[in-house]
Backbone bond lengths (Angstrom), bond angles and torsions (degrees), N, CA, C in turn:
res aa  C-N    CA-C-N  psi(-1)  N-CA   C-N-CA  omega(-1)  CA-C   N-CA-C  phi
1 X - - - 1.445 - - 1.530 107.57 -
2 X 1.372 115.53 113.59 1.346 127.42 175.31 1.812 128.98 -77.98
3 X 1.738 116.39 105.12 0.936 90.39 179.37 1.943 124.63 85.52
4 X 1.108 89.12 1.54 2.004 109.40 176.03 1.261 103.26 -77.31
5 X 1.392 134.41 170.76 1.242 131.90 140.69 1.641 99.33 -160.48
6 X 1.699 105.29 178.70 1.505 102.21 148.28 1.310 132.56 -81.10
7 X 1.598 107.70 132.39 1.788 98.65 -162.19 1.768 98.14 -77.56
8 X 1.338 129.90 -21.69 1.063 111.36 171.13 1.511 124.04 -59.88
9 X 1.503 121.16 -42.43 1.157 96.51 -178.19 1.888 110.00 -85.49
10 X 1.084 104.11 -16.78 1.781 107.74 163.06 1.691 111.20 -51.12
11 X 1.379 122.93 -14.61 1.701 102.05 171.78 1.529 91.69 -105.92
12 X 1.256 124.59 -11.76 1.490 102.63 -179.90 1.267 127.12 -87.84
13 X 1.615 106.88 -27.07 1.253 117.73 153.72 1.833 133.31 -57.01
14 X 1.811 96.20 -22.95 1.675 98.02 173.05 0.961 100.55 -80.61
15 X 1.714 133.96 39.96 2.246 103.34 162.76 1.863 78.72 -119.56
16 X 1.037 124.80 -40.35 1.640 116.41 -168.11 1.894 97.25 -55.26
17 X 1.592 85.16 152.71 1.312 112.84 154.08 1.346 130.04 -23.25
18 X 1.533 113.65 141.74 1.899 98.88 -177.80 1.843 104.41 -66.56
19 X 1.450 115.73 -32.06 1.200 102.81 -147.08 1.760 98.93 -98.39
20 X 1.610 106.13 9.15 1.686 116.81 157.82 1.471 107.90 -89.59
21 X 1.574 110.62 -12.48 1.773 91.81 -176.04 1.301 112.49 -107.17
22 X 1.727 108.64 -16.87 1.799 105.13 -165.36 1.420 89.14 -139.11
23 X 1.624 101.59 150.55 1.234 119.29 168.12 1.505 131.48 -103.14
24 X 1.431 112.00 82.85 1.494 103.90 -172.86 1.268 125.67 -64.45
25 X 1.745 113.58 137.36 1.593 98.42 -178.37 1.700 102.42 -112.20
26 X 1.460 121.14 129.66 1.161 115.48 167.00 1.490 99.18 -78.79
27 X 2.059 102.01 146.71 1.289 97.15 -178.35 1.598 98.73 -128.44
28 X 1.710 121.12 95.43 1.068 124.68 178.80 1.372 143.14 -116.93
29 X 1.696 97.20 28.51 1.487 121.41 179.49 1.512 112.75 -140.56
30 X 1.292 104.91 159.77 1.675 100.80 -170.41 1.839 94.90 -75.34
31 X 0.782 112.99 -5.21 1.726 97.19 -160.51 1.736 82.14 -86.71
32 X 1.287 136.94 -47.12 1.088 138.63 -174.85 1.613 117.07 -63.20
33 X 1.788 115.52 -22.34 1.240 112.12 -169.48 1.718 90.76 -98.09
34 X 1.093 109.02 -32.71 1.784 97.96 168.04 1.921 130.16 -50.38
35 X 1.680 68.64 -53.33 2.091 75.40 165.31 1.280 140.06 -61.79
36 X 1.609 98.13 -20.88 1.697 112.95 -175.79 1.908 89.41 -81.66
37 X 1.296 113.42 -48.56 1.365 133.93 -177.22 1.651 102.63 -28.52
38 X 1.328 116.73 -47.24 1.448 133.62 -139.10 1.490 99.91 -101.50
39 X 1.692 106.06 -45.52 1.451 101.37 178.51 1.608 106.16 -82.43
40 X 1.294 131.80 -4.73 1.250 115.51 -172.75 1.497 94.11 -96.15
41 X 1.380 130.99 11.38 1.427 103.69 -165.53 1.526 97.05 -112.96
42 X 1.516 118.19 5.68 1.348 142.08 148.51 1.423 131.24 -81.13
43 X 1.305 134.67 3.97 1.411 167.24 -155.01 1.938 92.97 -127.04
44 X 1.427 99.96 125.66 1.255 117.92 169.02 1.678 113.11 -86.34
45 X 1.606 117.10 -17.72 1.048 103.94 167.91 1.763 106.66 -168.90
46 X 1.191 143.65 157.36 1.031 132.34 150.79 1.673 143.43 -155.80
47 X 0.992 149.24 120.15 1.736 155.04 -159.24 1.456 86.61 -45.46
48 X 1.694 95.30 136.81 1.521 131.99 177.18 1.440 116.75 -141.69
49 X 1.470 124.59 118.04 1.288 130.54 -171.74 1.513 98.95 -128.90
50 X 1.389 121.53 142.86 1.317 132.76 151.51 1.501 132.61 -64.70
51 X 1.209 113.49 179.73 1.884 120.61 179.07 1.351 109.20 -157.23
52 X 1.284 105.31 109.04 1.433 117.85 -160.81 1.392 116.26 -100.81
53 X 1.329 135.22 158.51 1.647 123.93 150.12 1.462 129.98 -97.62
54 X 2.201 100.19 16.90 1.241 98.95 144.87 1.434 100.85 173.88
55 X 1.371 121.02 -142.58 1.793 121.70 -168.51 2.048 95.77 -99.09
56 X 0.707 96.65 -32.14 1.934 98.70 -164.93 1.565 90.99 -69.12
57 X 1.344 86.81 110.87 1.715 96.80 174.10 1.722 119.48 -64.89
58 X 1.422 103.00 -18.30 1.576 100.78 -172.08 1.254 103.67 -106.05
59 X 1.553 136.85 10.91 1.421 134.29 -167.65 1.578 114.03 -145.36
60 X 1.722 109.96 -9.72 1.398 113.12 -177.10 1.887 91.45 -86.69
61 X 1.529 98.11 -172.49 1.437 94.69 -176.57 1.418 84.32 -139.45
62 X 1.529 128.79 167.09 1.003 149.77 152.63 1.649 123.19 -66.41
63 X 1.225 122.05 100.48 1.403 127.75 176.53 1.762 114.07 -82.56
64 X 1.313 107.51 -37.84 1.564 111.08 -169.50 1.819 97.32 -172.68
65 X 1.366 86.85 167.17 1.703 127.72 -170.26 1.074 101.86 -118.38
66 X 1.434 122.81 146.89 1.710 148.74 -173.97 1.363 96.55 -131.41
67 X 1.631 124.99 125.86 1.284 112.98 176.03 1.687 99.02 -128.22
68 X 1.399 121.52 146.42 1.590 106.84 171.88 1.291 115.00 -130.87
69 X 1.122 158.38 55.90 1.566 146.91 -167.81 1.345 113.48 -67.64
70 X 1.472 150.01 -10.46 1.345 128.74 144.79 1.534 103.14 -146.12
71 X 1.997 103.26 171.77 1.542 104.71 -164.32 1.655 105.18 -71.90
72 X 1.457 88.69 151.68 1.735 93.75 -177.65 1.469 114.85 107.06
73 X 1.194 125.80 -24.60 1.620 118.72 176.53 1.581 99.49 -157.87
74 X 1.305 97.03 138.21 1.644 125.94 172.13 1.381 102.92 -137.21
75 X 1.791 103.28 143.30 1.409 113.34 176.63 1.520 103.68 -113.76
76 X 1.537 107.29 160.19 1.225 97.89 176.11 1.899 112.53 -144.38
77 X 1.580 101.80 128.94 1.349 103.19 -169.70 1.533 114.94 -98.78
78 X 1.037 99.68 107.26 1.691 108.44 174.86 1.905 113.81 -82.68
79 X 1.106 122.15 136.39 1.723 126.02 176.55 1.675 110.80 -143.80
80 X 1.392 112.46 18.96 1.519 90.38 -175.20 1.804 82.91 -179.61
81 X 1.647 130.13 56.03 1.115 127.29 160.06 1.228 95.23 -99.27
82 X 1.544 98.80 151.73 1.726 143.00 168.43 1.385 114.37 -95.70
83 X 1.578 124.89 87.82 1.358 112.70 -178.69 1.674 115.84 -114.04
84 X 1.442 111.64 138.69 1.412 87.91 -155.63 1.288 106.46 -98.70
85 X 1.191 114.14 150.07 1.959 103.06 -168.20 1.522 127.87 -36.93
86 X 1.270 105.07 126.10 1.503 107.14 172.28 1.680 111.77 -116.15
87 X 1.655 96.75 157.92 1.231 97.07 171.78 1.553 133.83 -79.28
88 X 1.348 150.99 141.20 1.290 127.66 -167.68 1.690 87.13 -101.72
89 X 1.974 90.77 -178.53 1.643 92.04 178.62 1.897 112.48 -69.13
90 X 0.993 108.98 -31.06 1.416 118.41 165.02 1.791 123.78 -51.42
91 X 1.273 114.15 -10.62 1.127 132.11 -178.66 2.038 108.55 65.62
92 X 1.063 100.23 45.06 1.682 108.85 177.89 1.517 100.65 -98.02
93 X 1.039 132.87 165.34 1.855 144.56 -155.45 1.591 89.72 -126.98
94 X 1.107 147.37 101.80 1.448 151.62 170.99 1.489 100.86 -104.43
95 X 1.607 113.33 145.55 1.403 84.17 -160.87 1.999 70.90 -149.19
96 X 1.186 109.66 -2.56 1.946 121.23 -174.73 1.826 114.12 -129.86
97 X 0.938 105.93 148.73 1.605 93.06 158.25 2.003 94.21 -157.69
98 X 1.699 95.66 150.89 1.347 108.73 -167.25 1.703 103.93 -47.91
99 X 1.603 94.15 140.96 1.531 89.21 174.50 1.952 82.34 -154.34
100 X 1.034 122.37 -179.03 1.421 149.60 160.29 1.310 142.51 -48.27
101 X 0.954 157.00 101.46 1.109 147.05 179.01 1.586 118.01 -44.08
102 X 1.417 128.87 146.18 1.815 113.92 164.48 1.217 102.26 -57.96
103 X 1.250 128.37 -58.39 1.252 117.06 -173.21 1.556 142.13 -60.01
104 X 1.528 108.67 -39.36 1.425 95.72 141.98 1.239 153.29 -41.81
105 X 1.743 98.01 -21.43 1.545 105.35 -159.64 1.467 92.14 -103.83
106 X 1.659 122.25 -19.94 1.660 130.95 168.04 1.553 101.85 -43.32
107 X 1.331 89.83 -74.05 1.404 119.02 -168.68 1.815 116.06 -45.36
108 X 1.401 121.68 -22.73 1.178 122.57 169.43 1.330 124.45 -102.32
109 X 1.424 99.89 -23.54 1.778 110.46 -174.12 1.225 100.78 -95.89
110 X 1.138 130.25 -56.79 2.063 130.35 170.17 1.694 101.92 -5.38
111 X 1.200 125.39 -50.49 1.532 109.53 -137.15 1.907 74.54 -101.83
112 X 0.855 145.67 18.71 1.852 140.42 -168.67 2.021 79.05 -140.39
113 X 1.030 97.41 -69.56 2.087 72.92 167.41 0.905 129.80 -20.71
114 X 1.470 109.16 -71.63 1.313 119.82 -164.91 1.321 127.48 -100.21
115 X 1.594 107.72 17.57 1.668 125.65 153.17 1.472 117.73 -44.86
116 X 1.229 159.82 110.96 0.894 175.31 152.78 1.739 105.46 -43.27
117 X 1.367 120.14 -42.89 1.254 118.10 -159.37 2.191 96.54 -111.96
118 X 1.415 109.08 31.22 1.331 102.97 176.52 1.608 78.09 -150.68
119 X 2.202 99.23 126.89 1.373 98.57 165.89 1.475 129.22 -91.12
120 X 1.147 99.10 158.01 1.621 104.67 163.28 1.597 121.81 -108.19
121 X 1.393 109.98 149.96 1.369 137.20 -159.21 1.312 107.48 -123.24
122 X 1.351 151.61 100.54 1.538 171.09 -138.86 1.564 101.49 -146.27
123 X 1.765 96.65 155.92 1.472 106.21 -179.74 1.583 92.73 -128.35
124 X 1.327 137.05 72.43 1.333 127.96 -178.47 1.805 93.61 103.35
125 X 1.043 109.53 61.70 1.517 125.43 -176.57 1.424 111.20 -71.28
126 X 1.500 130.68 -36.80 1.239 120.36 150.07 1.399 130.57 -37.91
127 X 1.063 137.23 -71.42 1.611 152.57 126.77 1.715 95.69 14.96
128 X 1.059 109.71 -75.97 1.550 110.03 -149.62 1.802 111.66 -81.98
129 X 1.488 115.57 -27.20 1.082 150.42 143.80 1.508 112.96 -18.18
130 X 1.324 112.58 -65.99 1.673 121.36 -156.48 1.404 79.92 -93.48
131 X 1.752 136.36 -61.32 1.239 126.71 173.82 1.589 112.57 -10.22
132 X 1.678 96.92 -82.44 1.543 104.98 -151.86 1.631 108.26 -62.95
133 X 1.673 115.82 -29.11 1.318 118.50 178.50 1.676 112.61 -64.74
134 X 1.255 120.44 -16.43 1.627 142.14 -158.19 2.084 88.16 -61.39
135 X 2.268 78.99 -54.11 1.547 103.03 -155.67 1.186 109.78 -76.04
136 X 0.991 123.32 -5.31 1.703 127.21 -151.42 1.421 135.61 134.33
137 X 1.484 100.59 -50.29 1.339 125.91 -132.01 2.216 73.25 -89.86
138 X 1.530 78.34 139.90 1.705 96.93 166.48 1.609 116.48 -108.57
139 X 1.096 133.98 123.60 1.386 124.29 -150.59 1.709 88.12 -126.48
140 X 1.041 116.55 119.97 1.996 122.37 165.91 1.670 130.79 -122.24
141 X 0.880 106.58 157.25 1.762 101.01 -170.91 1.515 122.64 76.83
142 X 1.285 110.87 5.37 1.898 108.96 -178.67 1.460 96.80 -39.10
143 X 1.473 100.64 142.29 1.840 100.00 -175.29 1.459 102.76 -116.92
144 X 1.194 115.90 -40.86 1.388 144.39 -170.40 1.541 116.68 -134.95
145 X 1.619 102.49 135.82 1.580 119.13 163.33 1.491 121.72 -139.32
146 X 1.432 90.90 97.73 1.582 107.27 -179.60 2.107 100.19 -32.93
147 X 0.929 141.31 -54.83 1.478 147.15 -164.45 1.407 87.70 -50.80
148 X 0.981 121.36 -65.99 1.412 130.25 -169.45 1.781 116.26 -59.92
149 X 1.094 88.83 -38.91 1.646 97.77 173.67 1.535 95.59 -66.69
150 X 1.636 134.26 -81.17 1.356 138.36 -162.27 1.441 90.89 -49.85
151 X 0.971 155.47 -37.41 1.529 144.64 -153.27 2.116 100.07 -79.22
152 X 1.378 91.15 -39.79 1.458 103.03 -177.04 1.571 107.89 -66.01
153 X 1.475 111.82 -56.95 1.888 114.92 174.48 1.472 122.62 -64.45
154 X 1.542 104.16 -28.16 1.944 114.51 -157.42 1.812 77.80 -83.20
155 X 1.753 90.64 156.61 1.886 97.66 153.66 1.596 99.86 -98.15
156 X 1.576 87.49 161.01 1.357 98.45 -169.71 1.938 125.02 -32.96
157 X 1.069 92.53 -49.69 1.740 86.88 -173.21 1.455 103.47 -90.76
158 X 1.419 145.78 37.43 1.062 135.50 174.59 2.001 89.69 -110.82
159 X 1.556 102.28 136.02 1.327 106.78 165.90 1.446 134.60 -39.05
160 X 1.416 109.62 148.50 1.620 83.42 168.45 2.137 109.94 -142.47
161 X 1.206 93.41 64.02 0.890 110.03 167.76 1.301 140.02 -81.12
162 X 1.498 152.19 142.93 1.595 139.50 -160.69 1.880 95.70 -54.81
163 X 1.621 106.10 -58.91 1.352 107.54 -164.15 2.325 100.90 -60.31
164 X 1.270 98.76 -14.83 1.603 73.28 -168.44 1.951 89.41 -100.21
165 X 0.859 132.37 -5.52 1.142 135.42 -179.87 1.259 107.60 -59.48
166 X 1.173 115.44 -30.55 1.637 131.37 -171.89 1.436 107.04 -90.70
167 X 1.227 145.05 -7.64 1.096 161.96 151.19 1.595 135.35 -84.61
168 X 1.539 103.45 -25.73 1.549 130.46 161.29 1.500 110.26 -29.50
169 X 1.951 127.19 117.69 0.844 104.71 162.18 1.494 152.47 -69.43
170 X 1.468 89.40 3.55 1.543 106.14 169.35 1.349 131.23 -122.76
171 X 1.425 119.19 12.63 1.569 139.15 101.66 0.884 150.52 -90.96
172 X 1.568 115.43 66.57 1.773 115.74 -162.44 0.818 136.47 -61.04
173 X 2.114 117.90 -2.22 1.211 129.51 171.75 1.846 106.14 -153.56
174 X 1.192 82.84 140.41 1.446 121.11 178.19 1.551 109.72 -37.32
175 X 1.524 97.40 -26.33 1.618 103.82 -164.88 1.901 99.71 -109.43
176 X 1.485 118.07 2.88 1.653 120.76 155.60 1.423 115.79 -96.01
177 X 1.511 121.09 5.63 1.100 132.69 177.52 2.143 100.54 -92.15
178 X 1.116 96.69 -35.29 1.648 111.37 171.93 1.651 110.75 -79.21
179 X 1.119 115.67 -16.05 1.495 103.88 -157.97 1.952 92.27 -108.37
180 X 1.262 111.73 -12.88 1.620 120.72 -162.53 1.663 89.61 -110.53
181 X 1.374 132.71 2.38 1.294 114.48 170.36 1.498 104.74 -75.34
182 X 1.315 114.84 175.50 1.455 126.24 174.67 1.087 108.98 -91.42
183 X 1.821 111.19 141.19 1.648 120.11 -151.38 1.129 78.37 -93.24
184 X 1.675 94.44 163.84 1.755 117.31 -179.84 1.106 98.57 -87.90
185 X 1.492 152.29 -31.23 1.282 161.62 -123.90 1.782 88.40 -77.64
């Protein structure tokens, strides 16, 4: 079951903190992008978002991948951040921190892309689509696109963005946006 939960404790959990409700995993080693690799290829389906260096689909580049297969933890794969030196408390100038290659991260995610029989879940799936195909990446089975969904519930001039989706008066929470996707079952 993809994406289920209990809605009781799902409204009690929407007043805490993000970093009391979800567990982000940075994923910045191959041993970690294999493992995510392994459990997703056991996953009947799961939400995939991009990371861009901007809105122009034919000129931004792909920096990183957002992957989520159930509520409560999302990982996130970075291969091409720009960080500009910082100071540590030690007073050292860091100006990088380990992240991935694209190609490693091609090379492991391609074959869970391009599964046919595991869906994918997009927020503006066009967008992310031409991105990842730009980079490489072959993406199959999109099942669902939240954009497309809010465009269908919102009236016309109300946003339809993830963050305003969550504010929607006819999704008042983030977590009926999870419960109204289509079950994997």
């Amino acid at each position: 079951m993809l994406f289920r939960s209990n809605p009781e404790k799902l409204a009690i959990e929407h007043h805490k903190p993000l970093h009391e409700k979800y567990n982000f995993i940075l994923i910045d080693t191959e041993k970690k992008l294999q493992q995510l690799c392994k459990e997703l290829q056991g996953v009947t389906g799961f939400a995939v978002d991009t990371e861009t260096t901007g809105l122009d689909v034919m000129s931004c580049s792909l920096v990183g991948i957002s992957i989520c297969y159930e509520v409560g933890r999302a990982y996130y794969i970075p291969f091409r951040h720009k960080v500009e030196a910082q100071q540590s408390l030690f007073g050292e100038q860091k100006g990088d921190f380990e992240q991935l290659s694209k190609q490693q991260v091609l090379d492991q995610l391609q074959p869970i892309f391009g599964n046919k029989n595991i869906k994918k879940y997009l927020h503006h799936a066009k967008f992310d689509q031409i991105v990842l195909n730009r980079e490489g990446f072959d993406l199959h089975f999109v099942t669902f696109d939240t954009l497309i969904a809010a465009s269908l519930l919102c009236k016309e001039w109300e946003k339809k963005g993830l963050k305003e989706d969550r504010k929607s008066t006819r999704l008042n929470s983030s977590h009926e946006w999870i419960s109204r996707m289509p079950s994997s079952a």
